[in-house]
MDTraj code that builds the backbone (N, CA, C; nanometers):
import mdtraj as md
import numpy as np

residues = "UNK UNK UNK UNK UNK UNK UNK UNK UNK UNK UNK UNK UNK UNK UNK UNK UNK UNK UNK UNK UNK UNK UNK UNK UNK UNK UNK UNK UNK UNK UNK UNK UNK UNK UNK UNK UNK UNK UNK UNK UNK UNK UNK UNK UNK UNK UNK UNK UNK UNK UNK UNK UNK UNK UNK UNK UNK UNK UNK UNK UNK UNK UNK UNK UNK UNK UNK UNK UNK UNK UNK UNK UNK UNK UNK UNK UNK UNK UNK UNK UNK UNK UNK UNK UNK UNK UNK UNK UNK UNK UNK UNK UNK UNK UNK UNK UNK UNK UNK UNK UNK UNK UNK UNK UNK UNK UNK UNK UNK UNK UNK UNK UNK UNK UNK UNK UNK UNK UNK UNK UNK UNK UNK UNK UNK UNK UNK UNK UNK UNK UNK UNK UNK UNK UNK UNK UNK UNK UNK UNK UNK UNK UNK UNK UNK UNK UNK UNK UNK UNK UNK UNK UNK UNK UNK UNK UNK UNK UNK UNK UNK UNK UNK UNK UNK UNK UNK UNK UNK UNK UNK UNK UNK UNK UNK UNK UNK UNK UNK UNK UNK UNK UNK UNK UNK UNK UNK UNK UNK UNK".split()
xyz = np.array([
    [8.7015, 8.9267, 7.7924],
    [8.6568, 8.9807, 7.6661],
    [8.7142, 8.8994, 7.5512],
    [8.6494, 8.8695, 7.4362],
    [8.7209, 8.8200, 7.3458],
    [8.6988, 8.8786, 7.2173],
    [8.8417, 8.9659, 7.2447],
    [8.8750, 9.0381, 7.1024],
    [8.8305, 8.9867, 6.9734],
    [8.8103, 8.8951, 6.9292],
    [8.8219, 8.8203, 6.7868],
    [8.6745, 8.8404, 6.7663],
    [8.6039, 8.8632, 6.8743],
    [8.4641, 8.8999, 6.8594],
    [8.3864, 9.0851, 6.8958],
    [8.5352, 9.1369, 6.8913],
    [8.5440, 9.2556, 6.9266],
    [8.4254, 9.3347, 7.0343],
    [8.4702, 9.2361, 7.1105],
    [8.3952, 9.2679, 7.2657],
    [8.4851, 9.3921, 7.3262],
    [8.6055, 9.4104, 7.3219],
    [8.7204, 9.5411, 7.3692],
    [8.6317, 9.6804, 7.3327],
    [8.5332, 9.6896, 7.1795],
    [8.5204, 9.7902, 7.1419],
    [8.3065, 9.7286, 7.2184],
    [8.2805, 9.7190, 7.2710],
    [8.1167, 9.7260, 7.3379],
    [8.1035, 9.8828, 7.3680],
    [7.9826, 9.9311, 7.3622],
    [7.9460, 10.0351, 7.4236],
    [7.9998, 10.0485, 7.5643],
    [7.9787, 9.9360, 7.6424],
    [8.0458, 9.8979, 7.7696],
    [8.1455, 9.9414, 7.8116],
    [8.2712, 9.8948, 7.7120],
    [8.4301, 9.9598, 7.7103],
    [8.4813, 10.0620, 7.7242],
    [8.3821, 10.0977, 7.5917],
    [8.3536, 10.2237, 7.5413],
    [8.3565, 10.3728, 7.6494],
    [8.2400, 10.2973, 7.7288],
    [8.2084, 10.4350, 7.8270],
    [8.3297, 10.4119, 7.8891],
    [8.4082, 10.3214, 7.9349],
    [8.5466, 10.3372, 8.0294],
    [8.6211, 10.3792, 7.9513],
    [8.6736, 10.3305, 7.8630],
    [8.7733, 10.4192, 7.7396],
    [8.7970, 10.3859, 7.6134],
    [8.7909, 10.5191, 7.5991],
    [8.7319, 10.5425, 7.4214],
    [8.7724, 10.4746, 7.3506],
    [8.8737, 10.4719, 7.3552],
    [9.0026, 10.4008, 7.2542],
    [8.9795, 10.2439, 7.2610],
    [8.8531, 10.1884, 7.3129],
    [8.8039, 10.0731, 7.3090],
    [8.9386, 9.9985, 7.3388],
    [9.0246, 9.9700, 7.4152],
    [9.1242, 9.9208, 7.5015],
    [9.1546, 9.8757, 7.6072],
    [9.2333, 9.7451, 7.6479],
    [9.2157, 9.7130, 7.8172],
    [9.3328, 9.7078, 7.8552],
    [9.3729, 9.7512, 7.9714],
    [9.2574, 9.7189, 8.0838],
    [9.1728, 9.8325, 8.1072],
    [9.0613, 9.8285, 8.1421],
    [9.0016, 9.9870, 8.2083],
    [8.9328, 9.8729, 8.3334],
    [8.9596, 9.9306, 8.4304],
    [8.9506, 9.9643, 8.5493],
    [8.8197, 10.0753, 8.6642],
    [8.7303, 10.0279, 8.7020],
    [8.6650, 10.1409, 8.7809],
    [8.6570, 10.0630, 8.9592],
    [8.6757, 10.1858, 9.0135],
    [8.6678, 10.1613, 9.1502],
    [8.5583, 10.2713, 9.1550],
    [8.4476, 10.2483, 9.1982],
    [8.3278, 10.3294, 9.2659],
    [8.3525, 10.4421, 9.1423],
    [8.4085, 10.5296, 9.1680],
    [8.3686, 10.6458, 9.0640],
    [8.4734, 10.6857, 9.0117],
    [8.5843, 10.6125, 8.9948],
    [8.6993, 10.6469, 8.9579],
    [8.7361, 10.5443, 8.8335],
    [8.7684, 10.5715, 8.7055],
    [8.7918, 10.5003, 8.6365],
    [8.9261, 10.5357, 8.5912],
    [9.0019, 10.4463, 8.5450],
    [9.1691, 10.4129, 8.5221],
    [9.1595, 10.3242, 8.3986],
    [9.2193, 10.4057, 8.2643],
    [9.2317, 10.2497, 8.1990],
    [9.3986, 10.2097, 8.1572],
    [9.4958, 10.2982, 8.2194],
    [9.6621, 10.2713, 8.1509],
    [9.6770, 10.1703, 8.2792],
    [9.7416, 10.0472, 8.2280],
    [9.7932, 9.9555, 8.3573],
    [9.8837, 9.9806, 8.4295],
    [9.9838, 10.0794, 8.3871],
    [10.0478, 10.1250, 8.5078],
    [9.9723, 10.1994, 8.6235],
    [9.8704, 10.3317, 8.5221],
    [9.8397, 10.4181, 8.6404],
    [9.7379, 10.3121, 8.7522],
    [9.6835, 10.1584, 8.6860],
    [9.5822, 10.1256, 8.7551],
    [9.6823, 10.0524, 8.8409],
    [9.8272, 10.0211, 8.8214],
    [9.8927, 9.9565, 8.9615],
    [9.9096, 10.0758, 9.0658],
    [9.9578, 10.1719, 8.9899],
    [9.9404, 10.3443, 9.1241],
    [9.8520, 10.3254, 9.1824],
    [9.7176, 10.3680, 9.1004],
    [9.6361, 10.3826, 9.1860],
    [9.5940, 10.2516, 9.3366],
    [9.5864, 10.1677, 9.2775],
    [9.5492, 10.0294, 9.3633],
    [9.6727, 10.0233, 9.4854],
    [9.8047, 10.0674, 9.4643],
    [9.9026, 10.0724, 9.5516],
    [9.8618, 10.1703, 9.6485],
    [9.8533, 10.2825, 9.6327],
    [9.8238, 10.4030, 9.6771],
    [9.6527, 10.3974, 9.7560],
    [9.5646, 10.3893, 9.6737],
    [9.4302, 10.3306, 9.6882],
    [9.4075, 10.2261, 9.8388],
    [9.4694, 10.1147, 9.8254],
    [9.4430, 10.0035, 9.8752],
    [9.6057, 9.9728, 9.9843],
    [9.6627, 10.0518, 10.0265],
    [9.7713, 10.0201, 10.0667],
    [9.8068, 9.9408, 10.1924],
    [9.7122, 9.8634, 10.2474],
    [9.7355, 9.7780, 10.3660],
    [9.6644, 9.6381, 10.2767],
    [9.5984, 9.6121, 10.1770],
    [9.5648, 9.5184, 10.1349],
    [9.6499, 9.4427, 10.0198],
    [9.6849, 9.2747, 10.0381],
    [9.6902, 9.2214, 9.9146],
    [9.8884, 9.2676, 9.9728],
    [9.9446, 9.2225, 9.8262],
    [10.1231, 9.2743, 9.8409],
    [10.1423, 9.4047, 9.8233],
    [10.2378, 9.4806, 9.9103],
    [10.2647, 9.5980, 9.8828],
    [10.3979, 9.6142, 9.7682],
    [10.3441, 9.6625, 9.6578],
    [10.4110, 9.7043, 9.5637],
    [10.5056, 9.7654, 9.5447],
    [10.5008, 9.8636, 9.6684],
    [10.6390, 9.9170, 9.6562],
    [10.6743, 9.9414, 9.7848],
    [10.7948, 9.9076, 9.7705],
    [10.8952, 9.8816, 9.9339],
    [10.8685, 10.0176, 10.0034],
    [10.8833, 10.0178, 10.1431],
    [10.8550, 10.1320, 10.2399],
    [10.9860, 10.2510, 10.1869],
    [11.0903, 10.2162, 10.1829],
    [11.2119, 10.3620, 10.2028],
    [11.2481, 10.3847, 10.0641],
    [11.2477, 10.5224, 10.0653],
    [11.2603, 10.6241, 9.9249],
    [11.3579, 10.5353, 9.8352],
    [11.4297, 10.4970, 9.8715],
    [11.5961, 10.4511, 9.8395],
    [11.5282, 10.2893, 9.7264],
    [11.4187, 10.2380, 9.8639],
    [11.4044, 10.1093, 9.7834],
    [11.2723, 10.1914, 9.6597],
    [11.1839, 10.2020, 9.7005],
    [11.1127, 10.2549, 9.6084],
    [11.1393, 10.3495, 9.4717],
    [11.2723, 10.4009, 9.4658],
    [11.3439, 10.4621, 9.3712],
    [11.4129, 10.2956, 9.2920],
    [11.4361, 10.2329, 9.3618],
    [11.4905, 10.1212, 9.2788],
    [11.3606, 10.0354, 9.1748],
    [11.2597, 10.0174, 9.3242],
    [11.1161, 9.9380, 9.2208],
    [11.0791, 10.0194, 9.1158],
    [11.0860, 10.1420, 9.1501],
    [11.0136, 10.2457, 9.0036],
    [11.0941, 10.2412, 8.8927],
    [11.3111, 10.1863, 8.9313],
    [11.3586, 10.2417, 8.8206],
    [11.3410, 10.0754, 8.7757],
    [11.3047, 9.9812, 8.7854],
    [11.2835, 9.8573, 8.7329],
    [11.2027, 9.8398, 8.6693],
    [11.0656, 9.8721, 8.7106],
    [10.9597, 9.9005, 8.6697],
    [10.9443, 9.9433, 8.5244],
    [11.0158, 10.1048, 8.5524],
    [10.9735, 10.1431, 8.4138],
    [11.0906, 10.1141, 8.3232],
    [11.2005, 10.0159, 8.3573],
    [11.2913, 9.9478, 8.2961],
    [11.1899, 9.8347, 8.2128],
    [11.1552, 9.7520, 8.2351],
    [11.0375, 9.7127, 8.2328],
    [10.9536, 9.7523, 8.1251],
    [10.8576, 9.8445, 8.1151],
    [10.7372, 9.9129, 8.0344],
    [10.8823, 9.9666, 7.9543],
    [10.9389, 10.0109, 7.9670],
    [10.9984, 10.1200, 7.8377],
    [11.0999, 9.9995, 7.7250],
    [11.1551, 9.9685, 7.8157],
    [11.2803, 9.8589, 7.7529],
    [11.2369, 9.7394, 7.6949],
    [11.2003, 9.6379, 7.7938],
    [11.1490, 9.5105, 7.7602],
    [11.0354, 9.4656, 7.6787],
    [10.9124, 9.5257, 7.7419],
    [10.7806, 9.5576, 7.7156],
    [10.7670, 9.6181, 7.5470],
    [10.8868, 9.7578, 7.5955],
    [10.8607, 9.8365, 7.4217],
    [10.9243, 9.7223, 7.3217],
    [11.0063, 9.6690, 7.3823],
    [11.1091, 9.5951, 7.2333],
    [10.9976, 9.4518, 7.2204],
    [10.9873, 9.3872, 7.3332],
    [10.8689, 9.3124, 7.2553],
    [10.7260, 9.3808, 7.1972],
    [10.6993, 9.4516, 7.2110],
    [10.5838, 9.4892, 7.1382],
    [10.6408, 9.5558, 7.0004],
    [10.7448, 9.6498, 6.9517],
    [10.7294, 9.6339, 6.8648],
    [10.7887, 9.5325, 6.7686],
    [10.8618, 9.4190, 6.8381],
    [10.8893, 9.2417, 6.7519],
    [10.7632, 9.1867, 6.7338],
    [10.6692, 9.2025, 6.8371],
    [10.5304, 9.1551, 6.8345],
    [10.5014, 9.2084, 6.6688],
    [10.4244, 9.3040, 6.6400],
    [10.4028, 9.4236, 6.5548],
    [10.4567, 9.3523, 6.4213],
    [10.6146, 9.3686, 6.4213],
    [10.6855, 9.3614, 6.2976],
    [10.6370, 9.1737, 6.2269],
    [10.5767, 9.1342, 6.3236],
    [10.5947, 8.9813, 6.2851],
    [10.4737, 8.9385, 6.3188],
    [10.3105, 9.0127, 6.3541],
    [10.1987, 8.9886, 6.3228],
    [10.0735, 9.0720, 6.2493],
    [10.1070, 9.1997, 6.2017],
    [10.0843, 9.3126, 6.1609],
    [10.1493, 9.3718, 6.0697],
    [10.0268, 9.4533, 5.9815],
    [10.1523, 9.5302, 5.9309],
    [10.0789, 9.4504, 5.7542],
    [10.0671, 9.5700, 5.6720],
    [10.0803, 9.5096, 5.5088],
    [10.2385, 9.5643, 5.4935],
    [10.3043, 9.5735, 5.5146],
    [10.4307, 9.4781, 5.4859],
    [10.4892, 9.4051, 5.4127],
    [10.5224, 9.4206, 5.2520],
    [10.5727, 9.3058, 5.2080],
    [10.6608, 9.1980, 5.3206],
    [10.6180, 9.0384, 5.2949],
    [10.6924, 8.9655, 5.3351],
    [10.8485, 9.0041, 5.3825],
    [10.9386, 9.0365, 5.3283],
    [11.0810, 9.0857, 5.3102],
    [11.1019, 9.2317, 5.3673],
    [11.0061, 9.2942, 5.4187],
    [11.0026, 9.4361, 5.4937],
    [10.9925, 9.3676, 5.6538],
    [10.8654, 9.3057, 5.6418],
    [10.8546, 9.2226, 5.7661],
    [10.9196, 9.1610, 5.8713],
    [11.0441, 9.0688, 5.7548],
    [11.1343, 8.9999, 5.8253],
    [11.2721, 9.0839, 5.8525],
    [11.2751, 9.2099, 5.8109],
    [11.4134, 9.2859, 5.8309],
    [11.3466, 9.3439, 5.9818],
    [11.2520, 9.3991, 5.9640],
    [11.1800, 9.4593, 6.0782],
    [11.2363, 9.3969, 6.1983],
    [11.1539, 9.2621, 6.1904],
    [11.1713, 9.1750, 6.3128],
    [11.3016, 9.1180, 6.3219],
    [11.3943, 9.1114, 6.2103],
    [11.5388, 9.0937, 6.3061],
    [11.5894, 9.2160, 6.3395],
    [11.5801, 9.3353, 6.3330],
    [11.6320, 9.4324, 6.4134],
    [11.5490, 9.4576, 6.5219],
    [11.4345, 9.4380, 6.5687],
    [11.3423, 9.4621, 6.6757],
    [11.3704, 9.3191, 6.7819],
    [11.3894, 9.1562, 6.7065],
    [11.4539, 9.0898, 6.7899],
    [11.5978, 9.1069, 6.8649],
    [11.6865, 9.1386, 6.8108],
    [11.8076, 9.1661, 6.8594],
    [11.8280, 9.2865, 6.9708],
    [11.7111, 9.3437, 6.9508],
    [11.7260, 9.4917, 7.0400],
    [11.6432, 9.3685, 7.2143],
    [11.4893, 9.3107, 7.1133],
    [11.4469, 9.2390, 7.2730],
    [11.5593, 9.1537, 7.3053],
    [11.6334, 9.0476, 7.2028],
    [11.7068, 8.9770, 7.2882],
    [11.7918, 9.0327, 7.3682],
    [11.8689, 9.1364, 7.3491],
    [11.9826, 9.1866, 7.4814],
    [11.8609, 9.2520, 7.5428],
    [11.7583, 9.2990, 7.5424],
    [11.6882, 9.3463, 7.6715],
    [11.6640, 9.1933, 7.7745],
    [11.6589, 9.1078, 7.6950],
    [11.6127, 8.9640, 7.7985],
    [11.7201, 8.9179, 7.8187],
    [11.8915, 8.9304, 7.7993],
    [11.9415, 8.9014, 7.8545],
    [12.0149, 8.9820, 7.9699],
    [11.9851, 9.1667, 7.9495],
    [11.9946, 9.1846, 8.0563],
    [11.9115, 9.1671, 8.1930],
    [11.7859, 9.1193, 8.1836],
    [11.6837, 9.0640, 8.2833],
    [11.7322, 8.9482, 8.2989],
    [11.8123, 8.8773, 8.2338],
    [11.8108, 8.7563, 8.3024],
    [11.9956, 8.7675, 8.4064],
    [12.0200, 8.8581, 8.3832],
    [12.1349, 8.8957, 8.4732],
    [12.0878, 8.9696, 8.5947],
    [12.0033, 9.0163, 8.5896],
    [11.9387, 9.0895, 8.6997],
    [11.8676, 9.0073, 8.8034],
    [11.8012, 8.9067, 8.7119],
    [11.7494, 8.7779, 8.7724],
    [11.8456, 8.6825, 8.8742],
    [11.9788, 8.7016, 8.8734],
    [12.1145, 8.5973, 8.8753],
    [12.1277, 8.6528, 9.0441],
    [12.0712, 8.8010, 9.0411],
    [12.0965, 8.8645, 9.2015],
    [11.9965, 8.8862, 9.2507],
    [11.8724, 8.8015, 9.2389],
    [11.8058, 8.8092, 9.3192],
    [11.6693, 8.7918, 9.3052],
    [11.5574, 8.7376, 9.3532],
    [11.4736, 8.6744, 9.3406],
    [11.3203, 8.7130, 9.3278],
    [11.3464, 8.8629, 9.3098],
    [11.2138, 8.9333, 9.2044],
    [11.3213, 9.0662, 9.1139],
    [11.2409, 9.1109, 9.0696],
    [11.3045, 9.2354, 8.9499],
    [11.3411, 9.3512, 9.0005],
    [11.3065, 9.3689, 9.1727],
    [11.3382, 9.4809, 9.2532],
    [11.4228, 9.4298, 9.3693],
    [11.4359, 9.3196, 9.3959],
    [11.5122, 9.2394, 9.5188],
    [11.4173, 9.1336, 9.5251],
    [11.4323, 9.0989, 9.6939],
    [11.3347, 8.9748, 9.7554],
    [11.2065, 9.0354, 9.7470],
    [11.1729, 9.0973, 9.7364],
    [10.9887, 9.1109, 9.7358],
    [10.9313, 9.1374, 9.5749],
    [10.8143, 9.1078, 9.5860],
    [10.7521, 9.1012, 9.4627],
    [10.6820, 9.2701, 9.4335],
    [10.7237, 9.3383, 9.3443],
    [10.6861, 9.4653, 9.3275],
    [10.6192, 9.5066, 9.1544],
    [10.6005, 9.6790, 9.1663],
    [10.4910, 9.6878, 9.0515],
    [10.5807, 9.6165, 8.9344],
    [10.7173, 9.6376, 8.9045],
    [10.7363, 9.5862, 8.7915],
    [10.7400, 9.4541, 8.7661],
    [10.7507, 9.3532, 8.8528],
    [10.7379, 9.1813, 8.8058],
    [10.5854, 9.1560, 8.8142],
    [10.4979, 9.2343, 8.8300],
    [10.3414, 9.1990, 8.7329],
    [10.3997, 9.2304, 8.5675],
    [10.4462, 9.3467, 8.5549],
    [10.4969, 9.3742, 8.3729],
    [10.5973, 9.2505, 8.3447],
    [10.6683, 9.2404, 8.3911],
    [10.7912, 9.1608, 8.3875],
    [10.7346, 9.0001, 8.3269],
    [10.6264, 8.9559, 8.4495],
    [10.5577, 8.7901, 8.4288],
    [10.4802, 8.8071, 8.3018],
    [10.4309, 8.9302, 8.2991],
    [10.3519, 8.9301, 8.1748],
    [10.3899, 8.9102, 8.0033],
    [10.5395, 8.9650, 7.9874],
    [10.5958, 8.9553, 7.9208],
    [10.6390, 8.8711, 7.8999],
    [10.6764, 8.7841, 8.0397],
    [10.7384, 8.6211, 7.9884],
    [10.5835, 8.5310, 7.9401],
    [10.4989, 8.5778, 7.9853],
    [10.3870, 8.4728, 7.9558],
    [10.4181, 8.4857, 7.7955],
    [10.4003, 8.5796, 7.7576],
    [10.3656, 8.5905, 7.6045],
    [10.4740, 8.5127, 7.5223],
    [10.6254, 8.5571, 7.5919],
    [10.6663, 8.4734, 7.5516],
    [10.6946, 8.3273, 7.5473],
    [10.7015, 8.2773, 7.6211],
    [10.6199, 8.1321, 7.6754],
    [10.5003, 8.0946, 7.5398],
    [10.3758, 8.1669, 7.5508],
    [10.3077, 8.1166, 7.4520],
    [10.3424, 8.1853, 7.3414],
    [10.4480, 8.1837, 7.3291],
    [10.4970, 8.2045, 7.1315],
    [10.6188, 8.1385, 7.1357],
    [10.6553, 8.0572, 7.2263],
    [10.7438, 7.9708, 7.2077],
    [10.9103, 8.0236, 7.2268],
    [10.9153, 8.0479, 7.2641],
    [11.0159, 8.1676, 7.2921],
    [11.1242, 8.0667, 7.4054],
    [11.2175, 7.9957, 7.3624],
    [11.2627, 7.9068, 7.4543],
    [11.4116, 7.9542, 7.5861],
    [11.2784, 8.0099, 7.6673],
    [11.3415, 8.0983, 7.7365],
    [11.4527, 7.9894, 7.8511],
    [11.4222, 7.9264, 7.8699],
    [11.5067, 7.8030, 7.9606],
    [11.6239, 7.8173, 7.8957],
    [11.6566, 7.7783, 7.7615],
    [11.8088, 7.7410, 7.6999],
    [11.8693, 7.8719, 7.7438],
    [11.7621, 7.9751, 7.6876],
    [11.8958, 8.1081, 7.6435],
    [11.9372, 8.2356, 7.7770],
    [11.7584, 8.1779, 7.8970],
    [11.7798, 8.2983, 7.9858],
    [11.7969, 8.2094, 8.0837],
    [11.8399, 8.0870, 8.1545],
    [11.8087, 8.0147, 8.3063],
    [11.7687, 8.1369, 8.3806],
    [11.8348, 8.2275, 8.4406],
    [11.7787, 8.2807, 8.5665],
    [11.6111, 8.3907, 8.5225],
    [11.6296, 8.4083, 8.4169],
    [11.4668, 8.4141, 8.3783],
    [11.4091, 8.3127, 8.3601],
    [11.4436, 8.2400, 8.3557],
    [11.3432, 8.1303, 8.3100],
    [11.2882, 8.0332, 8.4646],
    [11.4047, 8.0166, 8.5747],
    [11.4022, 8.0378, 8.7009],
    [11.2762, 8.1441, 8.7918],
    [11.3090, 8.2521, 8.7288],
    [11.2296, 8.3980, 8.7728],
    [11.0874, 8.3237, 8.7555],
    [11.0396, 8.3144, 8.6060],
    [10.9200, 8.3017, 8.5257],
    [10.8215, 8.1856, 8.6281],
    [10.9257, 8.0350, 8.6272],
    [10.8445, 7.9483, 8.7147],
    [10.8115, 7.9775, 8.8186],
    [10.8827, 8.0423, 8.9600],
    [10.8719, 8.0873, 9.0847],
    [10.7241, 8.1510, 9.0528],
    [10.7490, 8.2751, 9.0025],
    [10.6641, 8.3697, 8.9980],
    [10.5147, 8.3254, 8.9219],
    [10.4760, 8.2611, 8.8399],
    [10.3929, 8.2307, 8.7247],
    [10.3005, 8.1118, 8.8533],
    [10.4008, 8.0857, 8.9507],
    [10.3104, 8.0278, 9.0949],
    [10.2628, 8.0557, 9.1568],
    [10.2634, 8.1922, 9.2136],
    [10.2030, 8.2498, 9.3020],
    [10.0277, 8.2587, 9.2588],
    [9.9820, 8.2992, 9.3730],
    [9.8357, 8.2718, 9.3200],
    [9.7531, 8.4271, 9.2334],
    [9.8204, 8.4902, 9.2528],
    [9.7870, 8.6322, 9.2095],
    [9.8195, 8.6354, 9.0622],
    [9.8873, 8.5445, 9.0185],
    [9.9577, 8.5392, 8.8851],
    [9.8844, 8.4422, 8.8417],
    [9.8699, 8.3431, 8.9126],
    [9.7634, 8.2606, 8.8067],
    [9.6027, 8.2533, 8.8642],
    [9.5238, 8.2938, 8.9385],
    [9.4411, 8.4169, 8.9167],
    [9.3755, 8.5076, 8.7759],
    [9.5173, 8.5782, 8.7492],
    [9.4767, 8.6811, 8.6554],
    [9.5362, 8.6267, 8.5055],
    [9.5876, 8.4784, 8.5301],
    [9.6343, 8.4327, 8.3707],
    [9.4636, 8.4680, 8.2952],
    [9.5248, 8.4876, 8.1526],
    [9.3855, 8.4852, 8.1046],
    [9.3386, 8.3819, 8.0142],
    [9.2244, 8.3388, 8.0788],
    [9.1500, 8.2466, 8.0089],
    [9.2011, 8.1735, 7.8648],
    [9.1655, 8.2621, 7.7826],
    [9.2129, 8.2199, 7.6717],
    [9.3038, 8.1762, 7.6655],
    [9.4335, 8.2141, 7.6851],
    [9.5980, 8.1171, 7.7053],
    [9.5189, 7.9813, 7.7305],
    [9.4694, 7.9521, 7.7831],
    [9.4659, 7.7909, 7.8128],
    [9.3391, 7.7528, 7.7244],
    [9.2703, 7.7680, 7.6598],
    [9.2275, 7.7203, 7.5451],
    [9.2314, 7.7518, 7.4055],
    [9.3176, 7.8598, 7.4002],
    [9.3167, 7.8677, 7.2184],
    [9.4905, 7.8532, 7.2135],
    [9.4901, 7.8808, 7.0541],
    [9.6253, 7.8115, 7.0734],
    [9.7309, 7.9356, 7.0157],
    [9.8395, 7.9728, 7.0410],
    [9.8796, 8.0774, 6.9746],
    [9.9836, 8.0722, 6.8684],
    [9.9759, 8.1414, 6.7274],
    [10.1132, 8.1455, 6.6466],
    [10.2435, 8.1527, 6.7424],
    [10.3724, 8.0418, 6.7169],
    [10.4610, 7.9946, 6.7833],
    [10.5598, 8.0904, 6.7065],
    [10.5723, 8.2383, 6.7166],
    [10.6032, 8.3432, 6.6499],
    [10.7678, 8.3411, 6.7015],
    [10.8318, 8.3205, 6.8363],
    [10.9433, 8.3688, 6.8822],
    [11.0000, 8.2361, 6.8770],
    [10.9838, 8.1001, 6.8217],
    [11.0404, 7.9501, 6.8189],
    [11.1600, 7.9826, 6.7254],
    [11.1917, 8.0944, 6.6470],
    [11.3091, 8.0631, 6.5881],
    [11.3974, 8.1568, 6.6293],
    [11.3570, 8.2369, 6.7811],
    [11.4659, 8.3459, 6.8320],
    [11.5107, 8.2806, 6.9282],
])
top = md.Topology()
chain = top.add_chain()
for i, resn in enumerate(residues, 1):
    res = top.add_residue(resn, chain, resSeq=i)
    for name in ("N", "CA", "C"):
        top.add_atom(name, md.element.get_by_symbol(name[0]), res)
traj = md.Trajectory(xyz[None], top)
């Protein structure tokens, strides 16, 4: 879809969800449009196909979920609202930039505690790849294309990011656009 041509809001979308927003998701007669519930469902849904998302024993699966939504709540929330404060927003100039240094400082210790987490071990839940390092890669993409020079300040994220950003499921679902338009280099001075 390309937003800038406000394809998100089509009648199309539309009928999947209202709020003209993606992802929406339909399997046969079931439509999903929050990306978490559409990794549930597809885990749950589809559970002998593709990687299993979440480890077999309660013990590990209590760990992927508490990463996970470590993940969506922590990482995810603090970059989105640095995102926000520093592309949005009528805002005087000088409202803007207080915004985004208190919303950076909150993401930067969220990315440096991921990149300590990263130091023990070789996805965001252990050795296997689970629901939260789809949120996890996603977040580094963005930062990646806003310049965000994650090598100097995170190595074992930045370690994490290459491994993972290889697999074929990850680049697969990169989206299009990343590789031909170009993006404001918004996080080059964090």
């Amino acid at each position: 879809l390309d937003f800038s041509k406000g394809e998100h809001k089509s009648a199309e979308v539309l009928a999947l969800n209202p709020r003209g927003q993606v992802p929406a998701f339909k399997d046969g007669d079931v439509v999903v449009n929050e990306s978490y519930a559409i990794l549930h469902y597809l885990q749950h849904r589809y559970p002998d196909s593709g990687t299993n998302l979440l480890p077999g024993s309660p013990k590990e699966q209590a760990f992927a979920l508490q990463r996970y939504y470590e993940v969506k709540s922590n990482l995810a929330g603090a970059y989105s609202l640095l995102y926000r404060a520093l592309a949005y927003g009528k805002d005087p100039q000088e409202v803007k930039q207080k915004n985004a240094l208190a919303f950076s400082e909150t993401f930067l210790k969220e990315l440096a505690t991921f990149d300590q987490y990263m130091a023990k071990s070789q996805y965001i839940a252990g050795d296997t790849f689970t629901l939260g390092d789809i949120d996890l890669v996603t977040v580094l993409m963005m930062c990646e294309r806003q310049a965000l020079k994650l090598e100097e300040r995170f190595p074992n994220l930045y370690a994490y990011y290459q491994r993972t950003k290889a697999r074929p499921s990850v680049v697969a679902s990169y989206p299009p656009h990343f590789k031909t338009s170009e993006s404001p280099k918004m996080l080059a001075e964090y």
